[in-house]
C-alpha positions in Angstrom: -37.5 -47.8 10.7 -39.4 -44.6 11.1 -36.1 -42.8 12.5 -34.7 -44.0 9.8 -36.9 -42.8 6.9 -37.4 -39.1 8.6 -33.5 -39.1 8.7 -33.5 -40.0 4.9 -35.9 -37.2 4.0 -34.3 -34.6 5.7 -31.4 -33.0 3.6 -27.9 -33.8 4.5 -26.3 -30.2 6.4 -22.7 -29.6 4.3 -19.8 -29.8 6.4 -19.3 -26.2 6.2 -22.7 -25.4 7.7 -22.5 -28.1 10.5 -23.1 -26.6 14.2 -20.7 -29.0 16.5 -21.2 -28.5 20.3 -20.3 -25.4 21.8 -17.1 -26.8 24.4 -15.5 -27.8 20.5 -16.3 -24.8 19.1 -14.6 -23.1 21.6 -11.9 -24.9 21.3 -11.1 -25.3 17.6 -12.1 -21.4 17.5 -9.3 -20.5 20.1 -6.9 -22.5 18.0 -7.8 -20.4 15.2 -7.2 -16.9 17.1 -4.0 -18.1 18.2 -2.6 -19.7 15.1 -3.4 -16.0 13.6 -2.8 -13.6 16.7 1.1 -12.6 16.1 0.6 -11.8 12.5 -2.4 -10.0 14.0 -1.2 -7.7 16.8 2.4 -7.5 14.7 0.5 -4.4 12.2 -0.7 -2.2 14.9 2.8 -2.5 16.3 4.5 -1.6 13.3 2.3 1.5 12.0 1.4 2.7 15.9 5.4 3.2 16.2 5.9 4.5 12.5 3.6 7.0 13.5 5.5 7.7 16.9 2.3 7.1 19.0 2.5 7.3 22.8 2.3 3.7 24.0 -1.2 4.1 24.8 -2.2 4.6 21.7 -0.2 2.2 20.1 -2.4 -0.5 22.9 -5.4 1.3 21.2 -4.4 0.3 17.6 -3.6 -3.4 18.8 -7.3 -3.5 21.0 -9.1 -1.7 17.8 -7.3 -4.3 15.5 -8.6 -7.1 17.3 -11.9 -5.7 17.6 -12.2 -5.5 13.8 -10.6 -8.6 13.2 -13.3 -10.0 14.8 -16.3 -8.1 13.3 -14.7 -8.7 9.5 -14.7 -12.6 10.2 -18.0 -12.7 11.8 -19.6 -11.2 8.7 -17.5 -13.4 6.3 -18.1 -16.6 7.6 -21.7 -15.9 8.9 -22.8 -14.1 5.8 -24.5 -10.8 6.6 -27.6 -9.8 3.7 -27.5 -10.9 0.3 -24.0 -8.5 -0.5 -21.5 -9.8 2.3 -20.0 -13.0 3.3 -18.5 -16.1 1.5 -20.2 -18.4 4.5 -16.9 -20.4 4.3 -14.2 -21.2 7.2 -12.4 -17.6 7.2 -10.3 -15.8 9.5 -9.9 -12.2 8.9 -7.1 -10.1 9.8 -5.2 -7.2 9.0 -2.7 -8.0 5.1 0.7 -7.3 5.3 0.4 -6.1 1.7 -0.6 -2.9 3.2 2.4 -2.2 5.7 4.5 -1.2 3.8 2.8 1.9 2.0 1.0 2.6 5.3 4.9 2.8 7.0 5.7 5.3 4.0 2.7 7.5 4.7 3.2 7.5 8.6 6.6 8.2 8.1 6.2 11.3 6.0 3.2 12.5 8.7 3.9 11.4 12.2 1.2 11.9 14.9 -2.2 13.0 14.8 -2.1 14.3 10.9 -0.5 11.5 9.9 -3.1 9.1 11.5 -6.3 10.7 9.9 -4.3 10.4 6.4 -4.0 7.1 6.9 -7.2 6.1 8.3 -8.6 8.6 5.7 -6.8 6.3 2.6 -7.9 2.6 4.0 -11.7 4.4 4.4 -11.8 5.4 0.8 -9.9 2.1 -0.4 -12.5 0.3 1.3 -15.6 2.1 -0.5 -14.0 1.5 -3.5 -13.0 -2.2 -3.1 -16.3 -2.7 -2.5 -18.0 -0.8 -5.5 -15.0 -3.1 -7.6 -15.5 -6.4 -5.8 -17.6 -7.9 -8.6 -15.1 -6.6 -11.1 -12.3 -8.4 -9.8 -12.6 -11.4 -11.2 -13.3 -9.8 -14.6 -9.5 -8.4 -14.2 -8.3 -11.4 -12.8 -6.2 -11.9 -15.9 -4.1 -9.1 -14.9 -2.9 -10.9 -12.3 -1.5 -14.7 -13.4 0.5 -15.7 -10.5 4.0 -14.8 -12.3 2.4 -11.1 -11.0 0.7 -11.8 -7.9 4.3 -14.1 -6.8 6.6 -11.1 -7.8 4.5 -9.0 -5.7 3.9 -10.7 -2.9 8.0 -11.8 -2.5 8.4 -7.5 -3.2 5.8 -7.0 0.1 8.3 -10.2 2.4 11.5 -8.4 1.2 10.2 -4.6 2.4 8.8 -6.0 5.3 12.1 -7.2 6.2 13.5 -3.8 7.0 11.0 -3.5 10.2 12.1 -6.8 11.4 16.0 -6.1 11.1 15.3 -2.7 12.5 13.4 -4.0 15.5 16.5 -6.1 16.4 19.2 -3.9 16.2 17.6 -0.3 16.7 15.5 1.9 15.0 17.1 4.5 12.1 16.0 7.4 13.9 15.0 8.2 17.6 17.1 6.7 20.5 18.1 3.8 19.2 19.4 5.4 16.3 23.1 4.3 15.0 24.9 7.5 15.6 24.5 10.1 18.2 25.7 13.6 18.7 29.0 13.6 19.6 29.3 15.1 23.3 32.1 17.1 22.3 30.4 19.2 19.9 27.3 18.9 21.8 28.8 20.5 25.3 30.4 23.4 22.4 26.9 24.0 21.1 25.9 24.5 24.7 28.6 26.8 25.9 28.2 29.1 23.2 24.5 29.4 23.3 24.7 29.8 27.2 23.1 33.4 28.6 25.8 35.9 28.0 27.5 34.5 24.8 28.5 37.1 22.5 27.6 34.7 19.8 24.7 35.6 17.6 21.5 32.9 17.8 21.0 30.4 16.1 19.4 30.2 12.9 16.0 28.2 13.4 15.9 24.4 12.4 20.3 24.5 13.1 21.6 20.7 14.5 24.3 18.8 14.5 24.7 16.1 12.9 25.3 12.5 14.5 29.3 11.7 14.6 29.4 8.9 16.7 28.2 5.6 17.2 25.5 4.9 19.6 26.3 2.5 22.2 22.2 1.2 22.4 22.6 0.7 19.1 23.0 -3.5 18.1 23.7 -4.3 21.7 24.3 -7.8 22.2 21.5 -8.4 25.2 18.9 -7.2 22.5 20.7 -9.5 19.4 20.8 -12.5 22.1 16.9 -12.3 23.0 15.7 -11.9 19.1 17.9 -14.9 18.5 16.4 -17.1 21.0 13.6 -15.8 20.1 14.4 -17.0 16.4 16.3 -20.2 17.5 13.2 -21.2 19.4 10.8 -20.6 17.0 13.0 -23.0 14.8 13.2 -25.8 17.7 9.3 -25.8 17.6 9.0 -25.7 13.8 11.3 -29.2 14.0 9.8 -31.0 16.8 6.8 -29.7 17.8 3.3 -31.6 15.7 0.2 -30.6 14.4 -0.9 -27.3 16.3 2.1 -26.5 18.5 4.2 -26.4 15.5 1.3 -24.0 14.1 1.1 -21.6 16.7 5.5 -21.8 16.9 5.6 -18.1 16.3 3.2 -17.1 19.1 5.2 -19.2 21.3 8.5 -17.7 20.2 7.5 -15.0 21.4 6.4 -15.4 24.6 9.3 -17.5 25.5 11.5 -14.2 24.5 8.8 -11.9 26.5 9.5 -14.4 29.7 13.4 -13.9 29.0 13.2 -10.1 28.9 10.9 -10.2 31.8 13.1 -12.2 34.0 16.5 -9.3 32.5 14.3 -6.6 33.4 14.1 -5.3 30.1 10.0 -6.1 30.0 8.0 -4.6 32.3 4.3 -4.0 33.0 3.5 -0.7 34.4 1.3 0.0 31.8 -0.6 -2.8 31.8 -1.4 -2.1 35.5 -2.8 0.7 34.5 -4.5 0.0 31.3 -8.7 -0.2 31.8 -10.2 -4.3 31.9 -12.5 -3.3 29.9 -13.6 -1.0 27.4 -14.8 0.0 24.2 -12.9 0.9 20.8 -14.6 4.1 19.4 -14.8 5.3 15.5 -12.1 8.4 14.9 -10.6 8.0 18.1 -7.8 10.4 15.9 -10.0 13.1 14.6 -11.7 13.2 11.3 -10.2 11.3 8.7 -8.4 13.4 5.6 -8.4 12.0 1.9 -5.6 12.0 -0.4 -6.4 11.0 -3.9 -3.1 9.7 -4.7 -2.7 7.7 -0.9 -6.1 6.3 -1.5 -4.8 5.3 -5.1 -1.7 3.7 -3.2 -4.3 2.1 -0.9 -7.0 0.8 -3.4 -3.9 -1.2 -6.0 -2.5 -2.4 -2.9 -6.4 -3.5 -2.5 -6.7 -5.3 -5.9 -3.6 -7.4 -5.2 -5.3 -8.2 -1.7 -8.3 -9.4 -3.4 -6.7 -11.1 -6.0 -4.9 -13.1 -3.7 -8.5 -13.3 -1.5 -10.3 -14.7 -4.7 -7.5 -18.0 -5.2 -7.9 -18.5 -1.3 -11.9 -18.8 -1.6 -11.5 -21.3 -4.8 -9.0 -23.5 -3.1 -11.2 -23.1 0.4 -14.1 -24.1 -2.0 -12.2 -27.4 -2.9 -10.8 -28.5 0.4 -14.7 -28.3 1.9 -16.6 -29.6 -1.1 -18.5 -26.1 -1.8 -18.9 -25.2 -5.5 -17.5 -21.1 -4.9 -19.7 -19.8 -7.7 -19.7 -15.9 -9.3 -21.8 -14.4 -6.8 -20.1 -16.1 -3.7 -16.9 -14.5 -4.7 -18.2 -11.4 -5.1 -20.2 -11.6 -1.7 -16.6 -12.6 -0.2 -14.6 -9.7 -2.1 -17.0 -7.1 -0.9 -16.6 -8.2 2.5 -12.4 -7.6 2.0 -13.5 -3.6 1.4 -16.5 -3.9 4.3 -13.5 -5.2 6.7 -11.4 -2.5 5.5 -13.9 0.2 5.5 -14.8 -0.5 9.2 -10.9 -0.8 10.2 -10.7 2.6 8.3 -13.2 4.2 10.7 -12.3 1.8 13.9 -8.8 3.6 13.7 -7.4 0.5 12.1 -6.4 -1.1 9.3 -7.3 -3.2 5.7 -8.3 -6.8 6.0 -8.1 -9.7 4.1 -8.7 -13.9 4.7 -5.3 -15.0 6.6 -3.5 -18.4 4.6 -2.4 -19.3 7.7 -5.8 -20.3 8.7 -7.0 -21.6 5.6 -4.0 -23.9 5.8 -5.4 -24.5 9.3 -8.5 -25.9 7.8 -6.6 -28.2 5.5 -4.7 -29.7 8.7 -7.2 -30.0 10.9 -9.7 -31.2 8.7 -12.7 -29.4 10.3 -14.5 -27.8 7.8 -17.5 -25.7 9.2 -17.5 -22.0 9.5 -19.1 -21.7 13.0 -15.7 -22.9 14.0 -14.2 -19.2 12.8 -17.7 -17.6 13.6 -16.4 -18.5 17.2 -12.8 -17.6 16.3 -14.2 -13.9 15.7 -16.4 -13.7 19.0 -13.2 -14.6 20.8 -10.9 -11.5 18.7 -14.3 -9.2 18.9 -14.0 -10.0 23.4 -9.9 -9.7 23.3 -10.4 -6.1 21.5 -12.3 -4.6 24.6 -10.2 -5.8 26.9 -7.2 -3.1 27.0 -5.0 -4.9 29.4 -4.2 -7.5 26.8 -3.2 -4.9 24.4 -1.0 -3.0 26.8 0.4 -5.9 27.5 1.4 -6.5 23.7 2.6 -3.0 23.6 4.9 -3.8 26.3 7.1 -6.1 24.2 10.3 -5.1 23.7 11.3 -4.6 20.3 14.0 -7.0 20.1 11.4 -9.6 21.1 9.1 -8.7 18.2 12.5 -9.2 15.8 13.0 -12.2 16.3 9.7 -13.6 15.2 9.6 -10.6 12.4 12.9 -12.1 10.8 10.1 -15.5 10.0 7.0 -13.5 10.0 8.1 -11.2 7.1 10.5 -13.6 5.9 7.5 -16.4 5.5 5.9 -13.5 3.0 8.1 -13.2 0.8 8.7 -17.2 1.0 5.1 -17.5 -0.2 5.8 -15.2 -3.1 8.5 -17.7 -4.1 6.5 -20.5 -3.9 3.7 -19.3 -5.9 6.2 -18.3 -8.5 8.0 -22.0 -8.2 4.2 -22.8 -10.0 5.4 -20.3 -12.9 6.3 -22.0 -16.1 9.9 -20.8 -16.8 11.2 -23.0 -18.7 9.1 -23.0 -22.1 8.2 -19.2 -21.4 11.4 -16.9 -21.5 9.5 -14.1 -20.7 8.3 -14.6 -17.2 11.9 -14.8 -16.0 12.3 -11.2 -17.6 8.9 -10.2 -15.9 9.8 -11.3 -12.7 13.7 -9.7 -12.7 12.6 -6.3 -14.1 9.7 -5.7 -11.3 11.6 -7.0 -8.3 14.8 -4.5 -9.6 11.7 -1.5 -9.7 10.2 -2.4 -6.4 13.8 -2.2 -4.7 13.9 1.3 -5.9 12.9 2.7 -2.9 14.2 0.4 -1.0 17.9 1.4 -1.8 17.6 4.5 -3.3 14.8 6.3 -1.2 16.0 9.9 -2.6 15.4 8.8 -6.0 12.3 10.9 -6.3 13.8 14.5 -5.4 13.6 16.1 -8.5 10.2 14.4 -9.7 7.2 16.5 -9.2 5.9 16.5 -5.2 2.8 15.4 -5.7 3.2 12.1 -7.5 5.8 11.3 -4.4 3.4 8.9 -2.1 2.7 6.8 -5.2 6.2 6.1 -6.5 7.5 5.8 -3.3 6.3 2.5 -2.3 8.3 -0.5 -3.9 5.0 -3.0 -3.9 3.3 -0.1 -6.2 6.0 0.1 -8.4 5.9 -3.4 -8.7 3.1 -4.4 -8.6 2.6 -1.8 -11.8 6.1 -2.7 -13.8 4.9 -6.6 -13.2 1.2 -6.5 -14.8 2.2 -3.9 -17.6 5.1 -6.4 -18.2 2.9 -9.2 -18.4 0.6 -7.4 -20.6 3.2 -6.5 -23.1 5.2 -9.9 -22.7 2.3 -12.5 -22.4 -0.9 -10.7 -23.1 -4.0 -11.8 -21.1 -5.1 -15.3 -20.6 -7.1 -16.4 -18.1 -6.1 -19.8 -16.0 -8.6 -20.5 -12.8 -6.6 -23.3 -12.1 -3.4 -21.4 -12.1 -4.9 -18.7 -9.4 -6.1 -21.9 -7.5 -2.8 -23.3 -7.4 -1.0 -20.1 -6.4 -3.2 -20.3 -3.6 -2.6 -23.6 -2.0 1.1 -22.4 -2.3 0.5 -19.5 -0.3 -1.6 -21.8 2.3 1.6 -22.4 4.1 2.9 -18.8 5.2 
């Protein structure tokens, strides 16, 4: 009767601040890290190679991803001071709103230069996300999902270009569609050869590519992504509950074994690569700051946390917590902390993934610790460089076929949140939603468009998501004026759960 009175007095812990035993912890917190680890590592791999970094370095990215994957949902979930930390079941990881502009700035600067603009942008995005975090939801109105849906389709659709790419060959390097012809190539060597009365050649002189390169599209490749694909498919259909969750992952291991056993995979540098060892800050050199990248950087930001502040309301239903002003803040903040420290960690913005907030719904499990041990788990797996090499050593065509549903999945959950739009008593949105999408392919299809514009607006009107993401809420504006629907940003949410 005592027991029973003491247990009455003390207050009930809320599901989301329950401690379970530490063997289920583990456990549940694995199944978090793997539900979330190919959309993870898939970033580093794309930027590292935009960049043309050596392979080790490219390992570095992955390992310094991880790291900071870890570190951002550690101080989410636990909470860390009175300014950071929603203290809800989070996963952080790297947004795939960002890869595309980041692709556009390492694409313009390759290599070292290239890597300290970069890092230099998501730095000074970060400070300023968190300065604006507690504005956010004051601008929230700006972003009804009929914007945030356009937007987010705009960041699957780009995205797509790296998947196909992977597949069939890159557009430049090696793997590039044409090659020199050898004809013209051997001709360009015989009159250049010592003793050729032939003046030399003017500096920067090449030939252009005339034939098609055989390495290009070569079936072996095309057959792995597509078992790679097909697989992924065979799980989504049969496999339950977790298996089915993790299908990606598993997609592409099955392809990794299948190149492995071709001889296409192999693991020289993972031999090599250290067991252990720790990611540094500016592993590049100092960062450099671009006002206009870190412009690019900090809208691509706003979208992020827009998108961040529907995932912490619907997260707030499915455990019970009341998310009030100065949680969303705390958790907003923490979306520019994660991306400040990724900015100086040689890595990249962060955001909550949907994947594992869907993860929450499925399993049922609502306490944080469970993701506290999640990010232990990433923080271990980022000082461990063998596991990063080893991720570096997947083939392309591997990577492909799971980038066709990775990427494909984003721009599905831009679809679905828009499938929530009212269209049929409001004309408008259907105009809002056509007029963006035809911006943001701009520079998809037309990437010279910009040539006679001024240079230095250049990095901000040559990514599509900007563009859209401008033409949309201007649009709106003009078209539907502000209004403000919680419930709305709630729903977009759960539909973005699934991706």
């Amino acid at each position: 009767m005592t027991d029973s009175l003491l247990q009455a007095a003390r207050p009930a812990v809320h599901p989301v601040d329950q401690h379970l035993p530490a063997g289920k912890l583990a456990a549940l917190g694995l199944q978090h890290v793997l539900v979330m680890y190919a959309g993870a590592v898939a970033v580093p791999l794309i930027v590292g190679r935009a960049l043309k970094l050596s392979p080790e370095e490219v390992a570095l990215l992955i390992s310094a991803d991880l790291f900071c994957c870890g570190i951002a949902t550690l101080i989410q979930s636990l909470g860390a001071t009175q300014w950071f930390g929603v203290k809800l079941p989070v996963m952080m990881g790297v947004t795939f709103a960002s890869v595309a502009p980041m692709v556009a700035i390492a694409s313009a600067n390759p290599g070292q230069s290239g890597a300290q603009l970069l890092f230099g942008s998501i730095i000074g995005a970060g400070i300023i996300s968190i300065l604006i975090a507690p504005l956010v939801s004051r601008v929230l109105r700006f972003f009804p999902p009929v914007v945030t849906g356009t937007i987010i389709a705009v960041i699957g659709i780009s995205l797509m270009r790296v998947g196909i790419n992977w597949i069939f060959g890159n557009p430049f390097g090696p793997t590039a569609p044409n090659v020199v012809d050898p004809a013209y190539a051997k001709w360009l060597a015989d009159v250049t050869s010592p003793g050729s009365a032939i003046p030399p050649l003017p500096k920067g002189l090449a030939l252009l590519p005339t034939v098609p390169n055989p390495k290009y599209a070569d079936l072996t490749g095309v057959g792995i992504a597509a078992l790679v694909l097909v697989s992924i498919l065979l799980i989504v259909k049969f496999a339950k509950g977790f298996v089915a969750n993790i299908s990606v992952l598993l997609g592409i291991v099955i392809g990794a074994v299948v190149a492995t056993a071709m001889g296409i995979m192999t693991f020289e540098k993972v031999g090599k690569a250290a067991w252990v060892d720790v990611v540094l800050p500016f592993h590049f050199g100092m960062p450099q700051f671009d006002p206009f990248l870190i412009f690019t950087m900090t809208l691509v930001m706003i979208v992020v946390m827009i998108e961040s502040t529907g995932m912490f309301l619907a997260l707030g239903e499915m455990t019970d917590r009341k998310i009030s002003q100065q949680d969303l803040a705390r958790g907003l903040r923490t979306d520019g902390l994660g991306t400040l420290i990724g900015g100086i960690f040689n890595t990249f913005p962060y955001t909550s993934f949907s994947q594992n907030v869907g993860l929450v719904a499925v399993t049922g499990v609502k306490s944080r610790f469970v993701c506290v041990a999640g990010g232990v788990i990433l923080v271990v797996l980022g000082l461990l460089p063998k596991m990063a090499a080893l991720v570096e050593s997947l083939p392309t065509v591997v990577l492909g076929g799971a980038g066709l549903v990775m990427f494909g999945m984003v721009a599905a959950t831009g679809i679905r949140i828009l499938s929530g739009v009212d269209f049929k008593t409001n004309r408008h949105n259907a105009m809002i939603v056509a007029v963006s999408i035809g911006v943001g392919m701009i520079p998809l299809i037309a990437p010279n468009f910009k040539q006679w514009m001024p240079h230095s607006i250049h990095s901000l009107i040559e990514s599509g998501i900007l563009l859209t993401s401008i033409a949309a809420v201007l649009l709106n504006l003009f078209l539907n004026g502000t209004t403000h629907d919680e419930e709305a940003i709630v729903n977009a949410a759960r539909q973005a759960e699934a991706h």
